[in-house]
C-alpha positions in Angstrom: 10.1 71.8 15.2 8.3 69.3 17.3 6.7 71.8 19.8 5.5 74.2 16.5 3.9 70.8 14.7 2.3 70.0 18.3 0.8 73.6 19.0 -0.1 74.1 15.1 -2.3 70.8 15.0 -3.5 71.1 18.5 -4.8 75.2 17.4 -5.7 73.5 13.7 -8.3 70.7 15.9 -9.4 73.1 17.8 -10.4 76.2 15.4 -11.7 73.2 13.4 -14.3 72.0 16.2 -15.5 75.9 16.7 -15.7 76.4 13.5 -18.2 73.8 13.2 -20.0 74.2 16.7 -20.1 78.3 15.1 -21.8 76.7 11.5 -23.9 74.2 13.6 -25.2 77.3 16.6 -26.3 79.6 13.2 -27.9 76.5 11.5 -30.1 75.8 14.5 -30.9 79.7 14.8 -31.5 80.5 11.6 -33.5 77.1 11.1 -35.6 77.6 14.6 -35.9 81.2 14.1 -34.3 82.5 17.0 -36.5 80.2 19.6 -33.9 78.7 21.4 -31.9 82.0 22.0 -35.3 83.1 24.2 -35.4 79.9 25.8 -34.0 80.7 29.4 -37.0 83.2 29.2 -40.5 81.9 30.6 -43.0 84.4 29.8 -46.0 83.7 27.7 -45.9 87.4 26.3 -42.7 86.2 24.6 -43.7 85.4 20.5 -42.8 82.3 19.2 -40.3 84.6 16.6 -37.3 85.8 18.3 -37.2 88.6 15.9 -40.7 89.7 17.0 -39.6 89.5 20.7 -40.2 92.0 22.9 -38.5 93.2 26.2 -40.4 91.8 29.5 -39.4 91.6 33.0 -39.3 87.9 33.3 -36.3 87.5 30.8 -32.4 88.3 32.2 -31.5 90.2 29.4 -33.1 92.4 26.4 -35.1 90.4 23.7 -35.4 93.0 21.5 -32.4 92.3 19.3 -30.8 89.0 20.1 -31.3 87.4 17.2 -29.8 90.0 14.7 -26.8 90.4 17.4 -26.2 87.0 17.9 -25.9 86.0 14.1 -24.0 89.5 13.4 -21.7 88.1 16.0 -21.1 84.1 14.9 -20.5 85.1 11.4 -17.5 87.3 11.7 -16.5 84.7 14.4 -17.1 81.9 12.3 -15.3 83.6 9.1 -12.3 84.2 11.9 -12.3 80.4 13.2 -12.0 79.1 9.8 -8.9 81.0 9.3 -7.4 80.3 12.1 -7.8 76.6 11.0 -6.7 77.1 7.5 -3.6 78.8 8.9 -2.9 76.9 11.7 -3.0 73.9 9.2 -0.6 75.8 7.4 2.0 76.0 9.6 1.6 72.3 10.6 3.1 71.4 6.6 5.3 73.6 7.5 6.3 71.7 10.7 6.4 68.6 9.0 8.7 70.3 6.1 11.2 71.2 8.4 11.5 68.0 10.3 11.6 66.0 6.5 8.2 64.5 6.4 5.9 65.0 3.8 5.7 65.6 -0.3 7.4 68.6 -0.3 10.4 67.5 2.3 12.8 66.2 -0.1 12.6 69.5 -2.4 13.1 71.5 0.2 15.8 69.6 1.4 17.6 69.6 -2.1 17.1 73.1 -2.5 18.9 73.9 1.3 22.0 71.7 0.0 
């Protein structure tokens, strides 16, 4: 019981923190219209708008839709994380249950006896 409320909260932390570094990466490129995600890219035929961007020969990769990809990508990822949290959280109570901490430990206790 120990090891599943040590894994659980340890997974529930973590899908927590990318959860919000996932919120926080679509915030910025929503908010900054894609700018940063063309950053690594120093060309002046680059637009400010990543969405406008075009493919160039100075840029490691292909401008042309990075900014529809990427957020197509986070928010499935970011719908994902937050499950993972809410579960993972989940099966922490549930940890806790079984070793006869918590609000529902002594009903669930009664009801085993």
């Amino acid at each position: 019981h120990w090891t599943l409320l040590g894994v659980s909260l340890l997974n529930c932390l973590l899908s927590t923190a990318c959860s919000v570094g996932l919120a926080l990466a679509i915030a910025l490129t929503v908010h900054g219209r894609g700018t940063h995600l063309v950053r690594g890219c120093n060309s002046s035929a680059l637009p400010v708008d990543a969405r406008a961007a075009i493919a160039t020969n100075d840029c490691p990769f292909n401008t042309t839709r990075i900014y529809d990809t990427a957020l197509a990508l986070w928010f499935p990822s970011l719908l994902l994380a937050v499950t993972e949290a809410v579960l993972s959280g989940r099966c922490c109570l549930v940890a806790l249950v079984f070793r006869g901490i918590g609000p529902c430990a002594r009903s669930y206790g009664k009801e085993q006896v």
